[in-house]
N, C-alpha and C positions, 0 to 999 in steps of 0.2 A: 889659810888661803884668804885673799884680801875681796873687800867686793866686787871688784873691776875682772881678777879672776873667774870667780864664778860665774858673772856675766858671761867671760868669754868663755868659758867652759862649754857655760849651757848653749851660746849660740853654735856653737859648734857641732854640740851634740843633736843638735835641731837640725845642723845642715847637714850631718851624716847620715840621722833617719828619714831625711826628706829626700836624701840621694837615693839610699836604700830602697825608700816607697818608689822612686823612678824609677829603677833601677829592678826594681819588681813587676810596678804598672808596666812597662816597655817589654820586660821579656814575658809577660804573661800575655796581653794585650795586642801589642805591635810589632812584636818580633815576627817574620815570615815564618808563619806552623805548619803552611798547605805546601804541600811539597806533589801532591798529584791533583793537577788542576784538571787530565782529562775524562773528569767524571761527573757521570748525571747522575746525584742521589737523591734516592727516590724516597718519602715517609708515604706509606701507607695510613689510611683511617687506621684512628686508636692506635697511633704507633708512642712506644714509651722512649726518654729518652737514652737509658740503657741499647735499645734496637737501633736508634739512629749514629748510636757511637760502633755497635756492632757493625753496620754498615759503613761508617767510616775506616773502622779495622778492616775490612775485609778488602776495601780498595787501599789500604794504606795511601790513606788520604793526608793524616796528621804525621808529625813528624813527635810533638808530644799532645798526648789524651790528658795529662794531668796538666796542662796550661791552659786546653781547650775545655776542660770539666769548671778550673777556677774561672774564666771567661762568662762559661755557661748561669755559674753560679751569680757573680757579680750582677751577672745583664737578666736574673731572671728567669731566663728560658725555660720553662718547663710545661708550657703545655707545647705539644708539637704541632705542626702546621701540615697538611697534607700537600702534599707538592711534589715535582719534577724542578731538581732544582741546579741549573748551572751554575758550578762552583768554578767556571775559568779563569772569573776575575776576583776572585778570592785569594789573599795572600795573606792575613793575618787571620786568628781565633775571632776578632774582634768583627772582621768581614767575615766571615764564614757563619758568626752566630745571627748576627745581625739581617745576613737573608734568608737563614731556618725560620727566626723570630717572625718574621713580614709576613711569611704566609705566601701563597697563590690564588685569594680568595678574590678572585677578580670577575668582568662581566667577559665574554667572549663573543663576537659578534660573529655568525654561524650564516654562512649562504652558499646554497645549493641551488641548484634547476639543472636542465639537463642530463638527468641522468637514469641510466637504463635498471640495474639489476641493485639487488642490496649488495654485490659486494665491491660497486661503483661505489655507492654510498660509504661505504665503510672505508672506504678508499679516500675520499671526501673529505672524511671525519679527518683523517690522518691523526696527526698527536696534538690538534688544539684543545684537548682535554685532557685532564689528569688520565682516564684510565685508555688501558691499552685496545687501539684498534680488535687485536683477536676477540678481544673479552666482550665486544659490540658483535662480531660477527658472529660467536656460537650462541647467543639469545635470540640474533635474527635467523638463524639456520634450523635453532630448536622450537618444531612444531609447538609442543607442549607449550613450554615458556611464552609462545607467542596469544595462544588460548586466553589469557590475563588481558590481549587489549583486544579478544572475538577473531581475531585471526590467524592463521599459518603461515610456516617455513615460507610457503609458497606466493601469500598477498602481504608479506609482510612490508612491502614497500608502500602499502596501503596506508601505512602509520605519518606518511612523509608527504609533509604539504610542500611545494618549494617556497620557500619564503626569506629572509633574513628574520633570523634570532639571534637575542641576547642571552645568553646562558652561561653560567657561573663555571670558572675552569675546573676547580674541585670535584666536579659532579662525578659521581656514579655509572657507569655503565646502565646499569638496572634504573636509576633514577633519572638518567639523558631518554630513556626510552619513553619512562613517566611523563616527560615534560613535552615528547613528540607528543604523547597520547594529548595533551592538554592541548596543543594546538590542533589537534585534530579534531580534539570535539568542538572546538573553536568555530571550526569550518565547518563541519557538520551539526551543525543547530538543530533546531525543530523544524523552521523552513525548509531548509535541506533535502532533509529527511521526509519530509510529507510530499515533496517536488520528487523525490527518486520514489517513493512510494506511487505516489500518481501514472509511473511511467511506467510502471512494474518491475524496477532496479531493487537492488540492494545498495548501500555504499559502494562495498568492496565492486559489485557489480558496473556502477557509473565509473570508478576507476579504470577499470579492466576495458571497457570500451572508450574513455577517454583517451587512455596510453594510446590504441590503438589510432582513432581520431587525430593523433597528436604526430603519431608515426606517420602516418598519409600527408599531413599537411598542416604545419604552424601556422599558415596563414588568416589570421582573426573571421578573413569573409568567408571562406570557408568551412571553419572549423563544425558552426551549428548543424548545415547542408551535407557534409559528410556524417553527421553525430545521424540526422533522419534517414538519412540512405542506411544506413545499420540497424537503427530500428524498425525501416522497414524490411529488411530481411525477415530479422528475429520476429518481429510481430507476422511472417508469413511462414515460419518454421524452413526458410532457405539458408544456403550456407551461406557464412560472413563472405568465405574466400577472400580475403585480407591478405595482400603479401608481405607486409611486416609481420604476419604471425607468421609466416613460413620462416622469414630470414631468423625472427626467434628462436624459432625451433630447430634453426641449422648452423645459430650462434654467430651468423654475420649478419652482422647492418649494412657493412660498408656496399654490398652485394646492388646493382643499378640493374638486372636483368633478372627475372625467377623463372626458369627453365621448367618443362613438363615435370621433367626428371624432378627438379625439387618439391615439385610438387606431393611425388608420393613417400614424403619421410614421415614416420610413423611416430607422431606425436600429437600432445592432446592440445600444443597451441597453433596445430597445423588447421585454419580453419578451413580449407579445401578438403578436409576427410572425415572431419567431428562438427556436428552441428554444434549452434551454440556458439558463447562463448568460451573464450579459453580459459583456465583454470584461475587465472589472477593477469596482475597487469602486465604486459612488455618495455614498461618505461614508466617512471615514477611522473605523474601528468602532471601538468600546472593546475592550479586553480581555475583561471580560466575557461581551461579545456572542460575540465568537470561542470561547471556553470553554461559551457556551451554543449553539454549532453543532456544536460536535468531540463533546457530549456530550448532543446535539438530544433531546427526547422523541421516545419509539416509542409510536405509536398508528395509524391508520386515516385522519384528516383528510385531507381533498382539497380542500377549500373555507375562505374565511375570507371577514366580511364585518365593518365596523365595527360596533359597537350603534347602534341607532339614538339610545338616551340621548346619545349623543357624551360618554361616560365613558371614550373611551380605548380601552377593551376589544372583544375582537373575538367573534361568534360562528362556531364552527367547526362543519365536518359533512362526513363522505364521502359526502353528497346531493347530487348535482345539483337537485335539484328542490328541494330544505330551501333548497338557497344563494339558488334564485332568488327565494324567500319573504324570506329576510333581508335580501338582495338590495332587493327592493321595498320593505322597510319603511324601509330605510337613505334609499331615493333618496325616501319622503316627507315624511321628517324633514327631507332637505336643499329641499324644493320648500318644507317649511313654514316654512322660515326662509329662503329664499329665495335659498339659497345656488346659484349659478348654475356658478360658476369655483372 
C-alpha cells in the first residue's frame, strides 16, 4: 500500500470513529430518554444516587437507565441535590441530569399577615418549600415538640411574627420552625420583654390579648385604647367579654351579630364565662398590635361598643349605664338592616 493509501485509509478511519463518537454522544446524550414527563421527583436529604434512579424506575420515567447512568457519569453527578423537581420539560438524559445537578438551593421570599389558626398558616406555607405542608402541621399540633421554643399545640402561632422573609427552599420542616424562632427572638429583645414585664404580660400573654385587639379593630387609632380597655378589666379581675373570643370558640368569624345564646358555649376562649385571658391567641397579631399592647393607652374605659354608623370605630366609656345606651343603639342599627348572625 502506497502513501496516499494510507493517508486515505486513516482519514477514513478517523471519519468512522468520529461518526461512531456522534453516533454514541447523540444516542447517549440527546436522544429523547424521558418518556414520562408527568412527574415530580422528589430527592430527599442524604439521598444516594442508586435512590434517585429507584425513583425514576418506579415512575418509569427513562425509557433506558443505562444511557441515563452513562450521562450521569460523563456530567459528574454524584452528589444529589435536595429538591421537588419538575421534569415536564425534560426530554433528553442530558436535560434531566442537568436539573437533578442545579440543585433547589435557592432564597424564597415568605409573606404572611392575616391570618387566624396554625392551620391557616400551614395553609400559607403551601409547597414553597421543599418539605411537605403535613410535616409543618404535626410539629405545630404536637405539644411536646412545641416545648423546644417554651410553647404549646395551643400558642403555637405565638412563634409567627407576620412579616416578609427570605428563607432557603431546601429547608427543613424542623429547621423552617428554627428560623421562625430566630425572628421571634428578633422581635422580642430585651426591650420587649422588660415592657411586657412592666405590664404584668408574658410574651405569649401580650399575643393572646393583641389577637384579640386586632379582632375588635385594625384601625392604628384605635388599636392602643382598645389594648387599656383590656387591661383595665384584667387589672380589676372583670371579664374580657370579648366577642371575637366567642366567635373563636364557635369557629366563625364571618358571624356580625353574637346572640345570648352564643354566649353560653362552654369554652375556655369563651371570655363571657372564664375570667382572664384565653388560653393563646385567636389570630396570629402583627407587630404592631403587640407594640400597641406593651405600650396600651392609660385612661378610665371599661366599656366598648361599635358605632352604630358601622364606621369601624368603637364608642368607649367607664359607664355601665352609657354602654348599655350605645349598646342599644348599635343593636338598632343591626335590626335596621336586618343583620340577624
Amino acid at each position: 500500500m502506497n502513501k496516499k493509501s494510507i493517508i486515505i485509509a486513516v482519514i477514513l478511519g478517523i471519519c468512522l470513529l468520529a461518526g461512531a463518537v456522534g453516533v454514541w454522544f447523540y444516542r447517549t446524550f440527546m436522544s429523547e430518554n424521558v418518556q414520562n414527563r408527568e412527574v415530580t421527583v422528589v430527592v430527599p436529604p442524604n439521598a444516594t444516587f442508586e435512590q434517585v434512579l429507584d425513583t425514576l424506575r418506579k415512575y418509569e420515567v427513562l425509557k433506558s437507565e443505562k444511557t441515563f447512568r452513562k450521562t450521569a457519569d460523563a456530567l459528574k453527578y454524584k452528589t444529589m441535590r435536595v429538591g421537588k423537581y419538575d421534569i415536564s420539560d425534560c426530554r433528553t438524559n442530558l436535560d434531566l441530569v442537568r436539573l437533578l445537578r442545579r440543585g433547589q438551593h435557592y432564597p424564597v421570599k415568605f409573606t404572611f399577615n392575616n391570618i387566624r389558626t396554625v392551620d391557616q398558616f400551614v395553609e400559607k406555607v403551601g409547597d414553597k418549600f421543599f418539605f411537605e405542608p403535613e410535616e409543618l402541621s404535626a410539629l405545630l399540633h404536637d405539644g411536646t415538640y412545641m416545648q423546644k421554643f417554651g410553647l404549646s399545640d395551643t400558642t403555637a402561632v405565638c412563634l409567627f411574627i407576620p412579616n416578609t422573609y427570605e428563607i432557603y427552599y431546601d429547608i427543613t420542616a424542623e429547621d423552617f420552625l428554627d428560623r421562625m424562632n430566630d425572628f421571634y427572638g428578633q422581635f422580642w429583645d430585651e426591650n420587649r420583654k422588660e415592657t411586657a414585664k412592666e405590664i404584668g404580660l408574658t410574651p405569649v400573654q401580650v399575643a393572646t390579648l393583641a389577637s384579640i385587639v386586632e379582632e375588635e379593630n385594625m384601625r392604628p387609632s384605635e388599636k392602643a385604647v382598645i389594648a387599656g380597655l383590656y387591661m383595665n378589666r384584667l387589672n380589676k379581675g372583670m371579664l374580657l367579654q370579648s366577642d371575637p373570643t366567642v366567635k373563636f370558640a364557635l369557629g366563625d368569624f364571618a358571624r356580625q351579630r353574637i346572640l345570648n345564646a352564643d354566649l353560653q358555649v362552654d369554652s375556655p376562649y369563651n371570655t363571657y364565662k372564664y375570667a382572664g385571658l384565653p388560653p393563646g391567641p385567636i389570630r396570629i397579631p402583627e407587630a404592631s398590635t403587640m407594640d400597641s399592647v406593651l405600650h396600651y393607652r392609660h385612661h378610665n374605659y371599661l366599656y366598648m361598643c361599635a358605632k352604630e354608623d358601622f364606621s369601624g370605630y368603637h364608642n368607649f366609656t367607664a359607664n355601665a349605664a352609657e354602654h348599655a345606651r350605645n349598646a342599644a343603639r348599635y343593636r338598632a342599627a343591626l335590626n335596621a338592616r336586618n343583620i340577624k348572625r
